[in-house]
N, C-alpha and C positions, 0 to 999 in steps of 0.2 A: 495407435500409440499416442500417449499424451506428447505437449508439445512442449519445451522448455523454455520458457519464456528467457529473453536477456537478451541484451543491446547487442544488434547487429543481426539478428536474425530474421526472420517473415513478419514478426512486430513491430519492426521497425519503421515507424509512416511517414519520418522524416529524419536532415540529419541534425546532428544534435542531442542535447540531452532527452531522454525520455522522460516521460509525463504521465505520471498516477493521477486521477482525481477519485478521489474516496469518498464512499459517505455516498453516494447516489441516492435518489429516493422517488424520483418522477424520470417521464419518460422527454421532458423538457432536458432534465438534467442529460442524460444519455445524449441528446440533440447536442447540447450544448457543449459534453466534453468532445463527442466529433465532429462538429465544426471545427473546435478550434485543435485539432491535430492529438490529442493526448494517444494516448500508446495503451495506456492500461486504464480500465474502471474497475472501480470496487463497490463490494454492496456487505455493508455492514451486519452481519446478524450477531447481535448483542444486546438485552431486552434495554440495559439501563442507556444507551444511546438515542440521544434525538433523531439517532439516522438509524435503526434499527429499522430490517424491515423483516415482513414472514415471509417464508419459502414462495408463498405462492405469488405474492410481489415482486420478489426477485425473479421470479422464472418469466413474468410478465415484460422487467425489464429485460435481463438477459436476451431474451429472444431479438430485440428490436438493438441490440450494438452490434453494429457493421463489422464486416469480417474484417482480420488485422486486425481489431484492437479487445488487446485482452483482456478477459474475466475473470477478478479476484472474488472469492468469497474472504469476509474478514472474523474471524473465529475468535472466541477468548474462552480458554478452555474448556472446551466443546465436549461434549456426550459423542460417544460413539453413535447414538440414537440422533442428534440433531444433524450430524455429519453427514449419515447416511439417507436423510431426508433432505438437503441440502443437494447432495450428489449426485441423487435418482433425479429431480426434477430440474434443476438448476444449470443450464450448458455453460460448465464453468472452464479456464484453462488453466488455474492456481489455486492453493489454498493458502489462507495469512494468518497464522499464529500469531497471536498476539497478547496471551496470555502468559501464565508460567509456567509452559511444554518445557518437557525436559526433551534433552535429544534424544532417547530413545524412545518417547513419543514423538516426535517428528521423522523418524526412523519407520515407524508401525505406523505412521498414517501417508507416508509416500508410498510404503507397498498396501496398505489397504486399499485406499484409493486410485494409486495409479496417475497421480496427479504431483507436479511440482509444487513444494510448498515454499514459501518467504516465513521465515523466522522474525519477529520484530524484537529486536534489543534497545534496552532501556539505558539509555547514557545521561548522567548527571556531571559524572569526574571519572577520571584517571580510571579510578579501582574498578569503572563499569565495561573498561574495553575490554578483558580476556574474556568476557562471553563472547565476544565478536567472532575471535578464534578457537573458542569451542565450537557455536555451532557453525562454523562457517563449512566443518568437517562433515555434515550432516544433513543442512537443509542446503536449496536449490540456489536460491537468493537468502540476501537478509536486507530486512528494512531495518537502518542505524536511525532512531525516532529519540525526543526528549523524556529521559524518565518522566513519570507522572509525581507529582507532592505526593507527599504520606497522605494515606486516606482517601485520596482520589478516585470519583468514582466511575473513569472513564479511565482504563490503559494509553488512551491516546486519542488525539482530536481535542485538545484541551489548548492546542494555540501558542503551545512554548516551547521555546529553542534552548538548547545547549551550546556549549562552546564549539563552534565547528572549529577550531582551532587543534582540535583534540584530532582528530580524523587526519589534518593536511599530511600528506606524503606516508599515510598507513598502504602497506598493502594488505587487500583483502581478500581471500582465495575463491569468492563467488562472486557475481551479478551482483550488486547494491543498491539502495534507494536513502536517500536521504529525505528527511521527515523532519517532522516538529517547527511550528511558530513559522512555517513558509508562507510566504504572503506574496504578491506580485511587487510589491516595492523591494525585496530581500531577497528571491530567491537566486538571482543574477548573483551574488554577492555569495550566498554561501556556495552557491556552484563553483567562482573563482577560488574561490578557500581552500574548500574539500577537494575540489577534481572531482566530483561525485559526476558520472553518467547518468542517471535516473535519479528523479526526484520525485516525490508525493506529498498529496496535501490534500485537506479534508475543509477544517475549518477556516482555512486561510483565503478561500473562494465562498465563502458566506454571509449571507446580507443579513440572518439570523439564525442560530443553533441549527441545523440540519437544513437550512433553502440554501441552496446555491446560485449564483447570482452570474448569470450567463458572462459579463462584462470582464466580470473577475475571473473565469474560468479562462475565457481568450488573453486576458491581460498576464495567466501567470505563466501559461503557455510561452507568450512570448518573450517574455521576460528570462523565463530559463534556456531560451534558445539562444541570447545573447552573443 
């Protein structure tokens, strides 16, 4: 049986908020977010990402992250055919929409797969919270991430934050991650704001577009354990 990932359970490797590092791409990087405690990795498959990687790199990495800490694959709306080559080779424990799944696509691919999925919703203002409470009905988690500018050619990992003021005192009926423009000098800060338990970050531990920079991986670590 899959396992469902969310603060307080077997993933839990310390107390405190949890910790996503996304975008992995070496096996230094993997070193680097277990050392410094994170809870969850992610492995990007999305061509136009500097952190894109192929199935068969992922499976490379996967293999070598320590038990306890969980394996996201990060999806933007994915082919049934990438999915299930992703699934077959990849020991994953999540999958991360991050594209424009509707919830009855997030529906049809928790029972395809068998796998807990995170819904990523796109917040700019106000009018972007009631997707929050639609899919919150549907997927396992949802990661609350900075919409992206018009035209953007990345859904996310672009480095910007939103109003966490929009979030303070929401309640939300799943697991959550807070996302977008997190960096080790900030993320202490939006954790006070939000109340968020679990946080993620991609670009905000990188010394350039897809390297990861061991320093900053411990530095935001600890920084959200605050």
């Amino acid at each position: 049986m899959p396992v469902l990932v969310a603060p307080g359970d077997g993933f839990e490797r310390s107390s405190g908020t949890s910790v996503k590092i996304c975008g992995l791409t070496t096996l230094t990087d993997v070193k680097a977010a277990s050392d410094a405690g994170a809870n969850y990795v992610g492995f990007v498959f999305f061509e136009k990402s500097p952190r894109n990687l192929s199935v068969q790199d992922a499976q490379v990495l996967a293999i070598e992250v320590p038990m306890g800490i969980a394996k996201v694959a990060l999806v933007v709306n994915a082919s049934d055919d990438l999915l299930d080559a992703i699934t077959a080779s990849v020991p994953l424990d999540m999958l991360q929409l991050h594209g424009h799944e509707t919830p009855e696509r997030v529906t049809e691919l928790k029972a395809r797969y068998g796998l807990p999925v995170m819904k990523a919703i796109g917040v700019a203002d106000a009018s972007d919270l009631p997707a929050i409470d639609q899919y919150a009905t549907v997927a396992d988690q949802l990661l609350i991430d900075a919409k992206p500018p018009k035209n953007a050619a990345l859904p996310g990992g672009n480095g910007l934050a939103f109003d966490w003021r929009l979030l303070a005192g929401r309640e939300i009926g799943v697991p959550w991650m807070l996302a977008g423009g997190l960096t080790p000098d900030n993320v202490a800060e939006a954790v006070r704001m939000t109340g968020t338990r679990q946080v993620d970050v991609s670009s905000g531990v990188e010394a350039t577009p897809g390297q990861k920079d061991a320093a900053l991986i411990t530095a935001f670590v600890k920084g959200a354990r605050i």
